[in-house]
Structures are given as structure tokens and as C-alpha cells.
N, CA, C and O atoms as a printed pandas DataFrame, in Angstrom:
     atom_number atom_name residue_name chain_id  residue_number  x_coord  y_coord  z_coord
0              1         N          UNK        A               1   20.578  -27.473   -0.801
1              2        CA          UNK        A               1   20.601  -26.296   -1.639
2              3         C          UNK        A               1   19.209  -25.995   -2.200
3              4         O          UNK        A               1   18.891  -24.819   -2.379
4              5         N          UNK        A               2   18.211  -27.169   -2.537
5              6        CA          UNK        A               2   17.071  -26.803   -2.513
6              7         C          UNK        A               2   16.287  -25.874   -1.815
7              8         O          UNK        A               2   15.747  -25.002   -2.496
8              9         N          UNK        A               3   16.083  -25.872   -0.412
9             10        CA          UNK        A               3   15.523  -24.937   -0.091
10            11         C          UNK        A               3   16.203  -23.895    0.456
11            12         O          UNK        A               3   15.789  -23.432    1.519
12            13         N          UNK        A               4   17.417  -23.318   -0.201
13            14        CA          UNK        A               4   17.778  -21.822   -0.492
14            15         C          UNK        A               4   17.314  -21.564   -2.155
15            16         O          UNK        A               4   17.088  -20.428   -2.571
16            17         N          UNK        A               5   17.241  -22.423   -2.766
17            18        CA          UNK        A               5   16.385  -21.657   -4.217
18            19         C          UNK        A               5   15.027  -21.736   -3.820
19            20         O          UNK        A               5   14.411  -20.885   -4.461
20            21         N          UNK        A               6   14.271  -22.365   -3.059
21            22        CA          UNK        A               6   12.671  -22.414   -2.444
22            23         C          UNK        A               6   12.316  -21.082   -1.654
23            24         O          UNK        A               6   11.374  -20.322   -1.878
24            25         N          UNK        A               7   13.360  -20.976   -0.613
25            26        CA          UNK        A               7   13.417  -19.390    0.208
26            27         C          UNK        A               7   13.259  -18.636   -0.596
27            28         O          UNK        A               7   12.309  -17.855   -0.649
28            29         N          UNK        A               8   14.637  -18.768   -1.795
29            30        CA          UNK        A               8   14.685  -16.956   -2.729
30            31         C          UNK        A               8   13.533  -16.797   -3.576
31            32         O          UNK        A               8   13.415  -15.769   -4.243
32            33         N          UNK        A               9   12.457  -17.942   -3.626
33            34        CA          UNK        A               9   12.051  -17.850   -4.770
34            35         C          UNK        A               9   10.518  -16.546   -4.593
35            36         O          UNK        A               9    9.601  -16.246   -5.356
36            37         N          UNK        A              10   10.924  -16.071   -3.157
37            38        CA          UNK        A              10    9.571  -15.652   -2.672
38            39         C          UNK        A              10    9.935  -14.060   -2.785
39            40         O          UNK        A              10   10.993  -13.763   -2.230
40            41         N          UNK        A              11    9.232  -12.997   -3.411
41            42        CA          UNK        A              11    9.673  -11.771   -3.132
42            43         C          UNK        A              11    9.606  -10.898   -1.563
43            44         O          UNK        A              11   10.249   -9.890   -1.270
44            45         N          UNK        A              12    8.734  -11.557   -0.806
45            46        CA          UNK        A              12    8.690  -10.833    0.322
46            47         C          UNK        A              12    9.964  -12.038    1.173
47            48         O          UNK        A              12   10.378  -11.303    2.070
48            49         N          UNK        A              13   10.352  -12.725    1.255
49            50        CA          UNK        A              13   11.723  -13.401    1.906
50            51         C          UNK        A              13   12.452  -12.786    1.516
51            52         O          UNK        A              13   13.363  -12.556    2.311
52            53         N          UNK        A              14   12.574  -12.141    0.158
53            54        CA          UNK        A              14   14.075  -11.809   -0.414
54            55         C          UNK        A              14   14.248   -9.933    0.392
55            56         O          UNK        A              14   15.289   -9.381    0.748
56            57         N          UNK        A              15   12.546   -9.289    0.456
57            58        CA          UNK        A              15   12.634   -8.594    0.964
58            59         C          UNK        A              15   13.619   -8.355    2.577
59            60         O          UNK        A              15   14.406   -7.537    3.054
60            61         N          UNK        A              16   12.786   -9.972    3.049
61            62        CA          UNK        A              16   13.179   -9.891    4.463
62            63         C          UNK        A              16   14.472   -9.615    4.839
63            64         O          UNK        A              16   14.889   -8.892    5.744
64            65         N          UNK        A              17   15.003  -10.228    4.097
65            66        CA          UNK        A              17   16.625  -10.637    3.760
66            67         C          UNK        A              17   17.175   -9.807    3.621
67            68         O          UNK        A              17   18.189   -9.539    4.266
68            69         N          UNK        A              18   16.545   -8.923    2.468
69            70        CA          UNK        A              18   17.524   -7.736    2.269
70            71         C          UNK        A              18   17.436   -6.827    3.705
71            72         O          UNK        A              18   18.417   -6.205    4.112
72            73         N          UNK        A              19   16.368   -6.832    4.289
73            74        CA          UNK        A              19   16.606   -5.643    5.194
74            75         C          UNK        A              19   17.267   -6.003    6.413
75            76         O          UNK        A              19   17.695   -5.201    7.242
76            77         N          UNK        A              20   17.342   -7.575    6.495
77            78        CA          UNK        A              20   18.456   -8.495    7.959
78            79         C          UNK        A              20   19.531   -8.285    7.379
79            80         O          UNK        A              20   20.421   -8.865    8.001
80            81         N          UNK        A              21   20.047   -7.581    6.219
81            82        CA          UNK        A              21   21.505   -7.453    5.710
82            83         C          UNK        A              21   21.343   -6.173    5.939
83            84         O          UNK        A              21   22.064   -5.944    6.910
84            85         N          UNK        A              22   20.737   -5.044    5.568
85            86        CA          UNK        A              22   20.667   -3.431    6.242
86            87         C          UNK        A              22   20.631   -3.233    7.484
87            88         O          UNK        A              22   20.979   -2.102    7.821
88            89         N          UNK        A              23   20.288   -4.040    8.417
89            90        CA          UNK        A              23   20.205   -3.735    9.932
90            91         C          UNK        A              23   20.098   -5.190   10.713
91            92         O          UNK        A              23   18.942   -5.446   11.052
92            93         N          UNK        A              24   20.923   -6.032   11.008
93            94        CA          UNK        A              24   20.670   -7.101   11.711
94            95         C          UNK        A              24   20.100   -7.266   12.933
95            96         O          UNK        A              24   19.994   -6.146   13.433
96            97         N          UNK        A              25   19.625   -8.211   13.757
97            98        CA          UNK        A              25   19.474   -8.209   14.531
98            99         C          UNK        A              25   17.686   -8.160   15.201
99           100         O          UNK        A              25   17.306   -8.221   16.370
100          101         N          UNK        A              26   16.903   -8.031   13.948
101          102        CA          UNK        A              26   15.628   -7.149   14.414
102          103         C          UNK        A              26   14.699   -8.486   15.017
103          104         O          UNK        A              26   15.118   -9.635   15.164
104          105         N          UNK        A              27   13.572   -8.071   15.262
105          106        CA          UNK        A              27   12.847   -8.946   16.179
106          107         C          UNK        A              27   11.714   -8.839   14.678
107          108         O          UNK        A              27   11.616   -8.271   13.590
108          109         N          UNK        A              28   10.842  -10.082   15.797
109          110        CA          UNK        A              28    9.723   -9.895   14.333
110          111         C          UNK        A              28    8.900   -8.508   13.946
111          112         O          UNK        A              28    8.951   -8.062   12.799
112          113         N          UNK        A              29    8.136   -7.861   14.998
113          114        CA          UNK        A              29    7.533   -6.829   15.212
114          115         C          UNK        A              29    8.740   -5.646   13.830
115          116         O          UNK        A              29    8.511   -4.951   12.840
116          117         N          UNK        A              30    9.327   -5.848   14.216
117          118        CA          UNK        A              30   10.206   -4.530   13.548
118          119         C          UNK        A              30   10.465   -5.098   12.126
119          120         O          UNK        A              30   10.313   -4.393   11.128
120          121         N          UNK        A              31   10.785   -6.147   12.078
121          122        CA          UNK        A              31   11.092   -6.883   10.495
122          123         C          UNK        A              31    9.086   -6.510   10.141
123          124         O          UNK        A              31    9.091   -6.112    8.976
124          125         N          UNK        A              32    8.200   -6.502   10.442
125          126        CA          UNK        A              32    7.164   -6.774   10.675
126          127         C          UNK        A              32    6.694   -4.887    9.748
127          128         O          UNK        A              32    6.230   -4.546    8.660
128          129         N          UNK        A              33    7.134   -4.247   10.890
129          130        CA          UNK        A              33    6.758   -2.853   10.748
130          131         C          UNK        A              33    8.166   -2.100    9.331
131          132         O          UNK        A              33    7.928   -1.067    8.705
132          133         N          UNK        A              34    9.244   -2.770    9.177
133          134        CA          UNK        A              34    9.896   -2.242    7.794
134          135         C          UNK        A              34    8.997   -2.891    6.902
135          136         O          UNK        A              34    8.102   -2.075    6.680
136          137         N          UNK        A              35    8.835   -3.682    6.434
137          138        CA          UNK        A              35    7.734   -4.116    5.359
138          139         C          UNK        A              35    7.103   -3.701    5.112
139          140         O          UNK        A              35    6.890   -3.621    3.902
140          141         N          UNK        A              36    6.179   -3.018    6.121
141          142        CA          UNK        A              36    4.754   -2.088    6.045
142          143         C          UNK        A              36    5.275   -0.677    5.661
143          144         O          UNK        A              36    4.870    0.113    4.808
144          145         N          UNK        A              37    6.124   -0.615    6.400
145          146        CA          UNK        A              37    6.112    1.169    5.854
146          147         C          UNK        A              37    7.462    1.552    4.616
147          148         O          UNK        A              37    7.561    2.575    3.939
148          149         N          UNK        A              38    8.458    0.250    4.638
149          150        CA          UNK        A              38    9.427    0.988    3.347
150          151         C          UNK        A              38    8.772    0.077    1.886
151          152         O          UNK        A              38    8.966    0.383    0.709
152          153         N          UNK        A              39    8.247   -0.687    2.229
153          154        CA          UNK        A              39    7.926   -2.133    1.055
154          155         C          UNK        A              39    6.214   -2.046    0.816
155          156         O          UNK        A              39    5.875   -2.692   -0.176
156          157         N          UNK        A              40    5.322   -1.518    1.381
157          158        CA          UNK        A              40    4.359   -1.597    1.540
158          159         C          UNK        A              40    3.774   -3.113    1.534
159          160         O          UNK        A              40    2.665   -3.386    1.076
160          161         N          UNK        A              41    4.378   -3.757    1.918
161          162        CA          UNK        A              41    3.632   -5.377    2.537
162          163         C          UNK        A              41    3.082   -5.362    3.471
163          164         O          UNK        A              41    3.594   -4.939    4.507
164          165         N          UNK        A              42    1.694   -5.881    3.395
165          166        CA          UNK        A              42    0.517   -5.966    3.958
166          167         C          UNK        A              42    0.454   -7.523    4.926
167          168         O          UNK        A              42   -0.516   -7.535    5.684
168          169         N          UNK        A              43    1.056   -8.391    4.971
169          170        CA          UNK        A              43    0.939   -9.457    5.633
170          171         C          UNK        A              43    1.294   -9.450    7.022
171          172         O          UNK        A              43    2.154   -8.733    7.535
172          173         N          UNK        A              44    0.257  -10.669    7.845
173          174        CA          UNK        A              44    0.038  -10.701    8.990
174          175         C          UNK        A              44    1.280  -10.934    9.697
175          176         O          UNK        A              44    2.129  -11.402    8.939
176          177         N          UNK        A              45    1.777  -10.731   11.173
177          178        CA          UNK        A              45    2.817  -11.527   12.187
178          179         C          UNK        A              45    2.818  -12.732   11.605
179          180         O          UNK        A              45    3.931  -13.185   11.337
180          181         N          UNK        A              46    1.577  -13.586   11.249
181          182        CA          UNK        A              46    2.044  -15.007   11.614
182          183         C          UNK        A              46    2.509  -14.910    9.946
183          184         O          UNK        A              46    3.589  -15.471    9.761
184          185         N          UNK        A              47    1.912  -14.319    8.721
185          186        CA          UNK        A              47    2.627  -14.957    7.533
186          187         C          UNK        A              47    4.321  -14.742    7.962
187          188         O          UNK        A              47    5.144  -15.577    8.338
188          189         N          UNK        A              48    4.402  -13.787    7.814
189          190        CA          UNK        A              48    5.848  -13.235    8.183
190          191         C          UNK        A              48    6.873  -14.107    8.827
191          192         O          UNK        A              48    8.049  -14.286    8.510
192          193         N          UNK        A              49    6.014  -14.718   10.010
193          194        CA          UNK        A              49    7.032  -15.569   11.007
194          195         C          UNK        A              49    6.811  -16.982   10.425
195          196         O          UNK        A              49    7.330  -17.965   10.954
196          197         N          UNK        A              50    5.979  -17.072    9.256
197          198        CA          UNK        A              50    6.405  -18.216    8.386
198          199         C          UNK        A              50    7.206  -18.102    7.419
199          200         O          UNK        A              50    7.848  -19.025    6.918
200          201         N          UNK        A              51    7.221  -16.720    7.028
201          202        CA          UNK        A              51    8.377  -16.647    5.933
202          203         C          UNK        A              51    9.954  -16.841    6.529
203          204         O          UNK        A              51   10.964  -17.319    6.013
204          205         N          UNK        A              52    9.768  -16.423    7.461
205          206        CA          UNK        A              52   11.087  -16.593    8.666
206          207         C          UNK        A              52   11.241  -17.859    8.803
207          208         O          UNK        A              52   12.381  -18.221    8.512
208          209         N          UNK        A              53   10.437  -18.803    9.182
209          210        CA          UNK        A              53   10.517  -20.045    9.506
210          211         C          UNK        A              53   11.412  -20.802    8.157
211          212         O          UNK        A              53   12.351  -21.591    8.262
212          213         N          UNK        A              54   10.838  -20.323    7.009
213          214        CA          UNK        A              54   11.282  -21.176    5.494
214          215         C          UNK        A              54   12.725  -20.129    5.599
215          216         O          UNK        A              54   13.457  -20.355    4.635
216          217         N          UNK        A              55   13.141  -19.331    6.295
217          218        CA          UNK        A              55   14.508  -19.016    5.742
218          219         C          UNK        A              55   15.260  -19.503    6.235
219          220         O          UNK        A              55   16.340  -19.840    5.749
220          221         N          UNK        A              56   14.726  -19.738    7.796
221          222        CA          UNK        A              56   15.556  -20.680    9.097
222          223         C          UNK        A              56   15.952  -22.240    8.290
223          224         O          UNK        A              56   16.971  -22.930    8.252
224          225         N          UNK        A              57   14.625  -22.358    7.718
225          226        CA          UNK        A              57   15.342  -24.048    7.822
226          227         C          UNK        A              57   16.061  -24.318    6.276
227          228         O          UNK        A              57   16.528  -25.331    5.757
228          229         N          UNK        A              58   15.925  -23.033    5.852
229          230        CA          UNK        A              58   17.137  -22.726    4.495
230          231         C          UNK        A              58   18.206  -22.057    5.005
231          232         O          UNK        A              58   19.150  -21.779    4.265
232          233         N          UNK        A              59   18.206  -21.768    6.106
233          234        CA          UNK        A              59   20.221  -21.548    6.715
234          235         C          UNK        A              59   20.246  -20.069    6.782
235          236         O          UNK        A              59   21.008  -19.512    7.571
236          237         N          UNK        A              60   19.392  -19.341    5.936
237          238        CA          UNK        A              60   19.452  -17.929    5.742
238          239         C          UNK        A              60   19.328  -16.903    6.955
239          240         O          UNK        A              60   19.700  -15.731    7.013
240          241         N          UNK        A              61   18.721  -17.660    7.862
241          242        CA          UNK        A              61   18.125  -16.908    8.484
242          243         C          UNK        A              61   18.542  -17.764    9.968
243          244         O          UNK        A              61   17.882  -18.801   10.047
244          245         N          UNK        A              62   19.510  -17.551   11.176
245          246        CA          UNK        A              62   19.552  -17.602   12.572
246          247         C          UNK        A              62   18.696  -16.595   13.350
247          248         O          UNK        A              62   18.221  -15.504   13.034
248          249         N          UNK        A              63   18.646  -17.599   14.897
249          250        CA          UNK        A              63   17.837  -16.764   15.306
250          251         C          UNK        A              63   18.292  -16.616   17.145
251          252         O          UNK        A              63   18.760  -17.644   17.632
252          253         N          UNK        A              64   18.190  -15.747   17.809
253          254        CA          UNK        A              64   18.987  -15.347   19.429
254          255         C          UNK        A              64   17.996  -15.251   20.074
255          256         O          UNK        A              64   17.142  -14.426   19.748
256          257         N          UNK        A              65   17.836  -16.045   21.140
257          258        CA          UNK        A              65   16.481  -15.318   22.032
258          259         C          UNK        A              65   17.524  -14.670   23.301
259          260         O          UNK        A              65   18.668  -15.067   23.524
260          261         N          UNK        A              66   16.739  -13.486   24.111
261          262        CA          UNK        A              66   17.329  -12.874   24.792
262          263         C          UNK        A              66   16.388  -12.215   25.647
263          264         O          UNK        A              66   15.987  -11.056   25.545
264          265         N          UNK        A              67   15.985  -13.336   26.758
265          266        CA          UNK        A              67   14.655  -13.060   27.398
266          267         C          UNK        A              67   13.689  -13.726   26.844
267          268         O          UNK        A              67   13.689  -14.905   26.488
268          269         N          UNK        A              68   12.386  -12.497   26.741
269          270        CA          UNK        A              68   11.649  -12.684   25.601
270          271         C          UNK        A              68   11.817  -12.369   24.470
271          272         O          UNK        A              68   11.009  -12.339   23.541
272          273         N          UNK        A              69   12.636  -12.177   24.496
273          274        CA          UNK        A              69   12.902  -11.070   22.398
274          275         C          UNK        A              69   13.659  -12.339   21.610
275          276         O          UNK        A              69   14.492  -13.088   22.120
276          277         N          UNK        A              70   13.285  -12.377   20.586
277          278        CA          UNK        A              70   13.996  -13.548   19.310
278          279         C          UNK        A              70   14.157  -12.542   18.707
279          280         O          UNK        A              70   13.227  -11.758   18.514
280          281         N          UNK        A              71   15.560  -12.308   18.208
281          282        CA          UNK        A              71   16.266  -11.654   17.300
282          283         C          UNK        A              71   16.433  -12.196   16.203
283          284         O          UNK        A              71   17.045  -13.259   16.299
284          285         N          UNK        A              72   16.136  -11.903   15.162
285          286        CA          UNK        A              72   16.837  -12.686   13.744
286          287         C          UNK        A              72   17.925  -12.095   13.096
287          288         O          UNK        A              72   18.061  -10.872   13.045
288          289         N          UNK        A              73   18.735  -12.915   12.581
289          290        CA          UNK        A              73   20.127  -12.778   12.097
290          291         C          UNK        A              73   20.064  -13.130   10.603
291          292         O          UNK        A              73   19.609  -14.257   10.405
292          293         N          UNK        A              74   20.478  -12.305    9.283
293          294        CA          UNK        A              74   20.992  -12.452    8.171
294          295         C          UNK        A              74   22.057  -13.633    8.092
295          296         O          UNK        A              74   23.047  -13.057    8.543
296          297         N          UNK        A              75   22.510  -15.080    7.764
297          298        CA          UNK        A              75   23.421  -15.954    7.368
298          299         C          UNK        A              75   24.084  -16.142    6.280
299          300         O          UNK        A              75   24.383  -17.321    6.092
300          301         N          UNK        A              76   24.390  -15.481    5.572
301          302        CA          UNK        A              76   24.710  -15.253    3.677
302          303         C          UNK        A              76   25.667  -16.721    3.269
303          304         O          UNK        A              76   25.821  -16.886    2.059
304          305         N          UNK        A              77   26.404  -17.934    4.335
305          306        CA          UNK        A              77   26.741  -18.904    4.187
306          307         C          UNK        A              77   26.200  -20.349    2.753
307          308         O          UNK        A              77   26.783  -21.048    1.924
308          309         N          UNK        A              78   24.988  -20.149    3.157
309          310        CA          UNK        A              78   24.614  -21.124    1.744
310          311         C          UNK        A              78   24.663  -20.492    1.242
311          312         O          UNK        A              78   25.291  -21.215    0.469
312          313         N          UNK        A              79   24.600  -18.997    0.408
313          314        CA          UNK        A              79   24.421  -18.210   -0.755
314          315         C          UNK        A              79   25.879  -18.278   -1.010
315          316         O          UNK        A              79   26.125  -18.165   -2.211
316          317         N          UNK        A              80   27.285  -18.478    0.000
317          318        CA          UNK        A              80   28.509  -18.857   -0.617
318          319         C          UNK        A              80   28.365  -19.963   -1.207
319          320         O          UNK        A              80   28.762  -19.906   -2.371
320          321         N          UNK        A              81   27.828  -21.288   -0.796
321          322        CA          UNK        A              81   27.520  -22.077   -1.272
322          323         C          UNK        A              81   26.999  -22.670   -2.287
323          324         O          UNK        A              81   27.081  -23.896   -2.367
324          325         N          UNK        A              82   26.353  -21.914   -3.279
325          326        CA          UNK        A              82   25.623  -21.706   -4.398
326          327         C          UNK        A              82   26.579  -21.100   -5.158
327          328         O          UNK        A              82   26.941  -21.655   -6.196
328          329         N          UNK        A              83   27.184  -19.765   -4.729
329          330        CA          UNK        A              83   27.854  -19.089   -5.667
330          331         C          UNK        A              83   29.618  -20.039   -5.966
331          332         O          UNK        A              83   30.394  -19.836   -6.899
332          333         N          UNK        A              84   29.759  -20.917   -4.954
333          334        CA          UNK        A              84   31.132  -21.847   -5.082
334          335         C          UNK        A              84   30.422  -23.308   -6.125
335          336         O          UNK        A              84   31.090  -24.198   -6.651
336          337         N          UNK        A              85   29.397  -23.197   -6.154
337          338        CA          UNK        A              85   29.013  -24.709   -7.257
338          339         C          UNK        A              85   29.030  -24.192   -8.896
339          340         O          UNK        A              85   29.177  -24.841   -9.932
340          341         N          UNK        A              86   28.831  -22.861   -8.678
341          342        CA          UNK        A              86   28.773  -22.703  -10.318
342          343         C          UNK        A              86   29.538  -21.188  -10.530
343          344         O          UNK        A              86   29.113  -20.128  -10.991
344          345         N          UNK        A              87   30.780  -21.562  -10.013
345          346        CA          UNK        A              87   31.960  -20.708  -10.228
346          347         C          UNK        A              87   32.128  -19.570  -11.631
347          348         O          UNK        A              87   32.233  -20.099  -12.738
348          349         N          UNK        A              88   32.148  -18.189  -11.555
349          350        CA          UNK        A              88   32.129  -17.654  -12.841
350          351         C          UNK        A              88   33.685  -18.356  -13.467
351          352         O          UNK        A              88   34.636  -18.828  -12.843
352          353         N          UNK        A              89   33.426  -18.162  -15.156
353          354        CA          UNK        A              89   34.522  -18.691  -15.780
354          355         C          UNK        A              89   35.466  -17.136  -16.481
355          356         O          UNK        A              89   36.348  -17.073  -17.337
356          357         N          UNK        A              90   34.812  -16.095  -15.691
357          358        CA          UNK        A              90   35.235  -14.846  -16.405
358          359         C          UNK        A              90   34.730  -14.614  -18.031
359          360         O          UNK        A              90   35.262  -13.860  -18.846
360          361         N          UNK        A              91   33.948  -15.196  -18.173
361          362        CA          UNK        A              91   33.588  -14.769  -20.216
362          363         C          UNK        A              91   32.349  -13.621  -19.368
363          364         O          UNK        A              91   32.004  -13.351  -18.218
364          365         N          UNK        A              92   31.997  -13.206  -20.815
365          366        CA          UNK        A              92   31.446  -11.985  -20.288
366          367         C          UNK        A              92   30.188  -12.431  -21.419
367          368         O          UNK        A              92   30.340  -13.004  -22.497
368          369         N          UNK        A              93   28.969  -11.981  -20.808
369          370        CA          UNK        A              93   27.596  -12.366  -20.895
370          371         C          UNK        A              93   27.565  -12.079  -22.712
371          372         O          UNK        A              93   28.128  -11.037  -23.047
372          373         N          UNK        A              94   26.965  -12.912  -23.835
373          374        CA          UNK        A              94   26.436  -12.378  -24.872
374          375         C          UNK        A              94   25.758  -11.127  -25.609
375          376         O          UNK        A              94   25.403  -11.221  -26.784
């Protein structure tokens, strides 16, 4: 569970994330080119395919090769996982 709070803790992962939950499936190039033009993030292929790398080995993030193309996949599974350890009790915030 550590490194799904290590993944989230990054704003451009959480970016990534959000947009593998708006459109699955994308390759790096395209996860690559939404950043740049809806997020204005400036980072290289390779940061990127390291931020990918830290989501992979936090569960968040599967990945399909098909040919040459690696597809990445949104996994929202450990984030059940997190949200089943500290169960709401229904009280309502202060």
C-alpha cells in the first residue's frame, strides 16, 4: 500500500491517471501529448515513462503490448484497497 500513497503523491501521476480513467488504453506518445496540450506539462518521454513505471509497480497502472505499441491501462484495484482499510463510519466531517 505504500507505493500507491508514493504514486499519488506526485501531481503529474495523478494527472496521468486521471486521463487513463477518461480514455483508456493510450500509448505513451498520446498520454505524452494530453499533458502538453490539456495540463500544460512540459516533461520529457523518458520522465513520463518513469512516472508510468512508479504507477506500474504501484498496481495503478497495467500495461498490453500489441506489436510495437504498449498500451497503458487505468487499474483502480489498490485504490479499492485503501478505501476497504479505512472504511467510512458515516459521521459527517466537523
Amino acid at each position: 500500500m505504500t507505493d500507491v500513497f508514493r504514486a499519488l503523491d506526485d501531481e503529474t501521476r495523478r494527472l496521468i491517471l486521471d486521463e487513463l480513467a477518461a480514455r483508456d488504453g493510450q500509448t505513451l506518445f498520446e498520454i505524452c501529448t494530453t499533458l502538453t496540450m490539456r495540463h500544460g506539462v512540459g516533461s520529457t518521454r523518458q520522465a513520463i515513462s518513469q512516472h508510468l513505471a512508479v504507477l506500474e509497480d504501484a498496481g495503478l497502472v497495467t500495461t498490453e503490448r500489441r506489436g510495437r505499441t504498449k498500451l497503458h491501462h487505468f487499474d483502480p484495484t489498490p485504490l479499492d484497497a485503501v478505501a476497504r482499510r479505512w472504511p467510512t463510519t458515516g459521521k459527517a466531517d466537523p
